[in-house]
Structures are given as C-alpha cells and as structure tokens.
MIGU-460895 format. One line per 8 residues: their letters; for each residue y, z, x of C-alpha. Coordinates in nm, 3 decimals, m for minus. Each point is the difference from the previous one (the first is absolute). Layout:
a	Y Z X | ...;
END
This chain:
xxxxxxxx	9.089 13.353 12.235 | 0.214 0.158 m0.232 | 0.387 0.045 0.141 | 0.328 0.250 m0.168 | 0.357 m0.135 0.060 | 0.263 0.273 0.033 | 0.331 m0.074 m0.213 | 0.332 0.195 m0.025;
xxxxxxxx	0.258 m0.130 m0.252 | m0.178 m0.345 0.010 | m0.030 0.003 0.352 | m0.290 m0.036 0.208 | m0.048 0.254 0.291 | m0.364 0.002 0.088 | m0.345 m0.172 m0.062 | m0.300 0.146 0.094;
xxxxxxxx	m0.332 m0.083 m0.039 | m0.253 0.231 m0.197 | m0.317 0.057 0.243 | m0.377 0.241 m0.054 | 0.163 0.339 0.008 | 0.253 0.188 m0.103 | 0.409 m0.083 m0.009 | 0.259 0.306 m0.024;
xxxxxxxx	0.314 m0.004 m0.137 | 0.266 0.221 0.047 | 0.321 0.135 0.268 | m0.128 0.143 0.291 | m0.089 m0.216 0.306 | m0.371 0.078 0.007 | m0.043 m0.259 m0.353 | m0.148 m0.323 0.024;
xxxxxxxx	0.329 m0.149 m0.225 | 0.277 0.201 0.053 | 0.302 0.007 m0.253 | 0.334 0.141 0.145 | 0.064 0.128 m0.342 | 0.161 0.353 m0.105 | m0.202 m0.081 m0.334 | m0.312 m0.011 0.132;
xxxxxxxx	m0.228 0.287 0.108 | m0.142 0.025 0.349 | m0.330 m0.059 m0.113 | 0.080 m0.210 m0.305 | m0.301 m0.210 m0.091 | m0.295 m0.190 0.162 | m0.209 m0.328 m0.084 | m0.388 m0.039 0.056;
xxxxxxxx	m0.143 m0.295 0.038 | m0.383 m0.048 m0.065 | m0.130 m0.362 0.071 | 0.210 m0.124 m0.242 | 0.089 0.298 m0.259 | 0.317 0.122 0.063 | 0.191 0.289 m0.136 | 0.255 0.241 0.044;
xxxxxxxx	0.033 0.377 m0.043 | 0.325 0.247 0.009 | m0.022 0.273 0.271 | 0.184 0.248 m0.224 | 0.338 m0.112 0.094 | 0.338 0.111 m0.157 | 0.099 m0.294 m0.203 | m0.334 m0.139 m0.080;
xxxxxxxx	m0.106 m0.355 0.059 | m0.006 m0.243 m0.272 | m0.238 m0.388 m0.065 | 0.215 m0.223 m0.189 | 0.242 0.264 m0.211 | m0.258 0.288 m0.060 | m0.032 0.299 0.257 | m0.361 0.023 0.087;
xxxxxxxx	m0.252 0.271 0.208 | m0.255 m0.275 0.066 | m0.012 m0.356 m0.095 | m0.225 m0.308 0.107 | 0.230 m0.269 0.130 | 0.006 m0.396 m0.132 | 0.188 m0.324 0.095 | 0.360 0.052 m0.086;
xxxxxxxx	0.011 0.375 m0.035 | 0.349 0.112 0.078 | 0.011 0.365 0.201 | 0.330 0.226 m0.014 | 0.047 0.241 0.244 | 0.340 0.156 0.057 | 0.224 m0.304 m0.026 | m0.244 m0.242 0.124;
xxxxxxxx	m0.239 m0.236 m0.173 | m0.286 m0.098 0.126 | m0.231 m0.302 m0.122 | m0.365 m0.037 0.034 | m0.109 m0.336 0.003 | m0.433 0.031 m0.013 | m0.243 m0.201 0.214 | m0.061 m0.256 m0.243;
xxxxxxxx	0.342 m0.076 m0.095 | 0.040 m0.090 0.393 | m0.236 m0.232 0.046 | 0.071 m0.221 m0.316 | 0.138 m0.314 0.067 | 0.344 m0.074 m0.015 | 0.077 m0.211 m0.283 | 0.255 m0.206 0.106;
xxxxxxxx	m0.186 m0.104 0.310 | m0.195 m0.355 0.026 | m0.363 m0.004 m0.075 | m0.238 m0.208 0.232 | m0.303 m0.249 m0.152 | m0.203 m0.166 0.176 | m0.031 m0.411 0.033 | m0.291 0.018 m0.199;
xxxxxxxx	0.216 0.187 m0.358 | 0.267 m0.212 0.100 | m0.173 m0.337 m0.045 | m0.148 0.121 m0.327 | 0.358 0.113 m0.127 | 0.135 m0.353 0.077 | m0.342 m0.145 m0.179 | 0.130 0.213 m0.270;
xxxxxxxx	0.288 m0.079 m0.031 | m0.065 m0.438 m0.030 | m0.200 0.110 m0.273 | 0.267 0.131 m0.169 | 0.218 m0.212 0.034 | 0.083 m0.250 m0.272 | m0.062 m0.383 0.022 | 0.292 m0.194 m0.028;
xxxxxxxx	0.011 m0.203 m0.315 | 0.088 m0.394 0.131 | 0.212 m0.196 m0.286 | m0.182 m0.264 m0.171 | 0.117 m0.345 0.050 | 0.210 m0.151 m0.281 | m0.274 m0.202 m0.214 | 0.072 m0.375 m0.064;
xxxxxxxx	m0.014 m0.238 m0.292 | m0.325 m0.147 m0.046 | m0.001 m0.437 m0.012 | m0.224 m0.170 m0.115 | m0.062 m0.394 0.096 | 0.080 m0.279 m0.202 | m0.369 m0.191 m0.089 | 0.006 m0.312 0.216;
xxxxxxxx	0.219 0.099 0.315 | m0.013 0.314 0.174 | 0.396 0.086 m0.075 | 0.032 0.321 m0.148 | 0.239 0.054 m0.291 | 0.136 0.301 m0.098 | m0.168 0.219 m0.285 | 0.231 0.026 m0.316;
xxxxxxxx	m0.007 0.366 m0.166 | m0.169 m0.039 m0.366 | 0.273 0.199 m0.140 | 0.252 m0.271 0.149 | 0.106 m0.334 m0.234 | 0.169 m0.290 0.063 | 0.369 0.007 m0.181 | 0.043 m0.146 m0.331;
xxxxxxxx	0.238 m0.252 m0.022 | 0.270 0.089 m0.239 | m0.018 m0.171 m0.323 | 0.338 m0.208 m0.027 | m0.041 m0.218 m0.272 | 0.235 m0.009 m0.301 | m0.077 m0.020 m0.371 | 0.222 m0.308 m0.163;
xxxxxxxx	0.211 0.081 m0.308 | m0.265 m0.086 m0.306 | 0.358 m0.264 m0.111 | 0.021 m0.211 0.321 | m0.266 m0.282 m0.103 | 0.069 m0.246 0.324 | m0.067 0.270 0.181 | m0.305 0.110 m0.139;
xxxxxxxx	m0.142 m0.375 0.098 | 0.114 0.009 0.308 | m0.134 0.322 0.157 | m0.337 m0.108 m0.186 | 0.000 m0.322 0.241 | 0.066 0.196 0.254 | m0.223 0.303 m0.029 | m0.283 m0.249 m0.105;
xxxxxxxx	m0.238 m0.137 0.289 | 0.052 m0.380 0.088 | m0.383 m0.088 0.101 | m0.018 m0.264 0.296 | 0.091 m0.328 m0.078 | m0.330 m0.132 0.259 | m0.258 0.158 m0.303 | 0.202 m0.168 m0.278;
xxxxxxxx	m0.117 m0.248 m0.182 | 0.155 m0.226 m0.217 | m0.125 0.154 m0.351 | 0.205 0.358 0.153 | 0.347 m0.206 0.071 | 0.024 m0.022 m0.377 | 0.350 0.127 m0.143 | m0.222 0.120 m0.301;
xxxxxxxx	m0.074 0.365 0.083 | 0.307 0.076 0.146 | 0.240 m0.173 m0.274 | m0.236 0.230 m0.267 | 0.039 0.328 0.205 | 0.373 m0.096 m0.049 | 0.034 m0.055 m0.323 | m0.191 0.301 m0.084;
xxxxxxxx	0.222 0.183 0.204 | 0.329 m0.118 m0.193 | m0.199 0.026 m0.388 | m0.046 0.402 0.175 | 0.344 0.029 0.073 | 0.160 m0.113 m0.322 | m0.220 0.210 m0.212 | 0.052 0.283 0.175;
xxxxxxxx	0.409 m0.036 m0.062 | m0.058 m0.106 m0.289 | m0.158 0.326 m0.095 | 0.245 0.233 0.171 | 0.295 m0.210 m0.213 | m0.192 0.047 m0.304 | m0.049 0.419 0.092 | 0.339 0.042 0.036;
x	0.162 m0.164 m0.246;
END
C-alpha cells in the first residue's frame, strides 16, 4: 500500500496511508488531509488511487500545486515524488518502494545454504605449505665394516704442503755433497749385500761432483777476466 508523509520546514506532521478511492486536499474541515494553511485553497488538490496507479490532480486552486519543482494540472505519481502545496511538502513513497526490504537488515538462509557456504568456503581455502626438513649429507660405508665415512666434495683437495727447500749457492762445494747424502735414499741395510757396501759408487759420484764444481769456477774466472 502506497503511504504520503506530510513535512513542513523538514518536519514531519502527518502520515497517511493512500487507500482505493479518492484523497482531498485542501482548508476546510470536510477534506480527507487538511492543511491549516492561508496558502492553500479550500479545495486545493486530491489523489486517486487505482489498485496501484496513483496520481494527483489540482482542483483549480489559487497558487497551484506543484510534483517535484514544476506546477502541474494532472500528474501520475511515483516513488519519491515530492508534492508542494502552500508551504508544505508532501512525499509519496509508492507500493513497491514499501515493501522492499530494508537493506541494512539481516537476511535469513536456511541450514541447508548454510552448510554449502561453509563447504564453499574449505574449498577455498588455501593448503598450508609445511617446511621441508633440512636434507642431510649422504655417507657412504667404508668396504669391509659397516662405519660410514663422510663423503668428500670433488671440488675439495687436500692442502699442498709448502715447498721449503732452499737452493745452495752454485760456490759452496761441501755443501753441495752434503745435502746430496742427505736428500739421497739410504736403502735398508737387511737387503744389502756385500757387493752394494762397496765405497766404489759413492767415492765416483764424489769425485764427479768436485771435477763439476771446479770446471764450472773455472769457467766463470775465465768469463770474467
């Protein structure tokens, strides 16, 4: 059922609500809504209402009636149409508009869409990702006993020993002999036999060593003279 709500200056002074038939507007008494106005006419305006058409007409009054700004003889009402008579407004809020739903109020559902919201919602929810365990360095066992050993990286060698040996001046004889008995192997003395104890070898290596030396200064003298 469609309603009107009478305002003055922003303040509400009647509702009323718009049945089959015919609503006058105006000063006298005998009106269905009257308006203690000197602005408006005695018969000022009526509203008809068929099923659910409504619309409102001017009854040839003094200072006309106006919808929403523009002074009209006859006009077919809708939702929100804003009457002036005199110095009152009047608002026409239509059927429809009434029974709409308010949209701040809470809907209902049933158990039935509620279980198939909360289905819908597991779905959609994203799996948690689980952190994967740190992974460990692979051992391998040792052929013969079943203690494993560590892998070494193929990248990965051993550290060089740092070369520490020092050249002899090319002068110093003696000591040419002896770091070359001491760099030189002894073998072992249990695989000897008597033929290897022989002086021979080593007393030639010697004397080979000395024949070297004195040529070679002997050369550098004669250079540099």
């Amino acid at each position: 059922m469609a309603k009107i709500t009478v305002n003055r200056e922003n303040f509400k002074v009647d509702e009323r609500d718009l049945e089959q038939g015919t609503l006058t507007i105006g000063r006298h008494p005998d009106n269905s809504l009257r308006i203690d106005d000197p602005a408006v006419s005695n018969r000022h305006a009526q509203i008809v209402t068929v099923f659910d058409s409504s619309y409102v007409e001017d009854l040839n009054s003094t200072n006309g009636t106006f919808v929403n700004g523009k002074k009209i003889k006859t006009h077919t009402l809708h939702n929100g149409d804003v009457l002036t008579i005199g110095h009152y407004q009047i608002l026409f809020q239509s059927r429809t508009a009434a029974a709409a739903p308010d949209a701040n109020a809470t809907m209902m559902i049933g158990v039935s869409q509620l279980e198939q919201l909360t289905q819908k919602a597991r779905q959609n929810k994203p799996a948690s990702k689980k952190p994967s365990p740190p992974r460990a360095h692979k051992t391998s066992a040792a052929p013969g006993n079943g203690k494993p050993h560590l892998k070494v990286h193929e990248n990965q060698q051993p550290p060089l020993a740092e070369d520490n040996i020092e050249l002899p001046d090319i002068d110093d004889s003696g000591q040419i002999l002896e770091r070359t008995q001491q760099i030189s192997p002894t073998p072992p003395l249990h695989n000897r036999r008597k033929s290897d104890t022989s002086p021979l070898p080593s007393l030639k290596v010697i004397v080979l060593a000395v024949l070297a030396t004195v040529a070679t200064f002997t050369l550098l003298m004669l250079i540099f003279k």
